[in-house]
N, C-alpha and C positions, 0 to 999 in steps of 0.2 A: 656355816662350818662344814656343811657336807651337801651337797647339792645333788638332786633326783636328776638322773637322767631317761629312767622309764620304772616300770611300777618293779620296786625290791631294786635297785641298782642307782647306788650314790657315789659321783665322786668327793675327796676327801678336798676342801678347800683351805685347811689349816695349815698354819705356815709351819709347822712338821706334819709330815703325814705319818700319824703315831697309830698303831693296832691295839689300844689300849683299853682301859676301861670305856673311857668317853665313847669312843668310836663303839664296842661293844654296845655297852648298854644304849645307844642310839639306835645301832641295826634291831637290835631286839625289839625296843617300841616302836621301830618305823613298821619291822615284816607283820608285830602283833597289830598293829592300829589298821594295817593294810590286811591280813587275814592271811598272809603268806607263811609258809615254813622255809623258807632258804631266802637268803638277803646277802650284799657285798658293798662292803664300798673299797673303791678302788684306790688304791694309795697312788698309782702313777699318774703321771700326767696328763693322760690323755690316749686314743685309741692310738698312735703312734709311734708310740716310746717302747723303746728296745727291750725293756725288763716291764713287767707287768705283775705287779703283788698288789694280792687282794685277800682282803680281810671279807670269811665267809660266817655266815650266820646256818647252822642249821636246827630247828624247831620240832618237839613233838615226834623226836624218833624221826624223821623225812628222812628216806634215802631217795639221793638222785640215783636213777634210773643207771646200770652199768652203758657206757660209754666209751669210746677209745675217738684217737686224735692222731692219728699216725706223722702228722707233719711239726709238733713238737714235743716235748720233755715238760716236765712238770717237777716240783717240789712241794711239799707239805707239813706246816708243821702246827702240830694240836695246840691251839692254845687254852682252852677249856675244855672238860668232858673228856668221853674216852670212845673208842669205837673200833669197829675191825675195818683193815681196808683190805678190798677183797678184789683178784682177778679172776678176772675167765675166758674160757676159751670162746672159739667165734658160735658155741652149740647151748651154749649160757651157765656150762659144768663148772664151778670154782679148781681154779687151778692151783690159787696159793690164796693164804691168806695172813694177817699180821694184826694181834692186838696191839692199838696205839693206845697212850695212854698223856697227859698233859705233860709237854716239854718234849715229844717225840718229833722227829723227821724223819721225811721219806720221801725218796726218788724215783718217779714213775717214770722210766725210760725204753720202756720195753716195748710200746704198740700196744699194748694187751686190753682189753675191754677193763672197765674197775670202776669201781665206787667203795664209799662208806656206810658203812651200817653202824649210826647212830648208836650208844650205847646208854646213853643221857639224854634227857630232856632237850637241853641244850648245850648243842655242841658246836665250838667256833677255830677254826684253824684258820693258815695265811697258806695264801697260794700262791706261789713264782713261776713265773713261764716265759716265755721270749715272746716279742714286738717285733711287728706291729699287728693287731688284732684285724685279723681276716676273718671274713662272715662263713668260713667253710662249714660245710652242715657234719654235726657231728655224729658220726656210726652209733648208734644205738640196741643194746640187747632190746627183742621183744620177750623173748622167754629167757629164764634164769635162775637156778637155784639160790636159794636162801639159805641162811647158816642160821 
């Protein structure tokens, strides 16, 4: 039904690629049996295809580390839990910030460095982005305010 491609990263091999419970509670006992906090599986086809939605798992409060991607746009939308998504400038100051909450979306198309800070144990969104997945290294905050 969903196939490991490296340790936390499954593609979805179901004849719908649904972001549902199944899929959910799958990432959850793969990342907990792995000892992971963040897990995906990938609903598109493959590292190729033009649209790119991934169903994310995140675990234990984990915030990924703030990051920017200046070569695409992104979308977001909570499907469980709730959490703030947060930007900052290149000096790691929050520049905006947004409680989301389940059923919310959001459009990250600014460049701007961002992450989410977990509000829930567990927290699971879908993420949209454009193809085809290039191994470009992503800009990462070292230092960075916390809310």
């Amino acid at each position: 039904m969903f196939k490991k491609v490296k340790k936390g990263v499954y593609y979805s091999k179901r004849k719908f690629h649904l972001a549902d419970n199944t899929a959910i509670n799958f990432l959850v006992n793969a990342c907990e049996k792995e000892g992971l906090d963040m897990g995906r599986i990938c609903l598109h086809e493959n590292s190729e295809s033009k649209l790119m939605t991934m169903l994310i798992v995140l675990l234990n409060n984990y915030i990924y580390p703030p990051h920017r991607h200046s070569w695409k746009d992104e979308s977001y939308t909570i499907i469980s839990g709730n959490c703030l998504y947060i930007e900052y400038d290149q000096s790691g100051r929050i520049i905006d910030h947004v409680n989301m909450k389940e059923g919310d979306s959001i459009l990250n198309c600014k460049g701007n460095f961002h992450s989410f800070k977990p509000l829930s144990p567990k927290f699971v969104f879908v993420e949209n982005t454009i193809g085809p997945f290039t191994d470009q290294p992503l800009d990462f905050l070292k230092n960075f305010e916390l809310i």
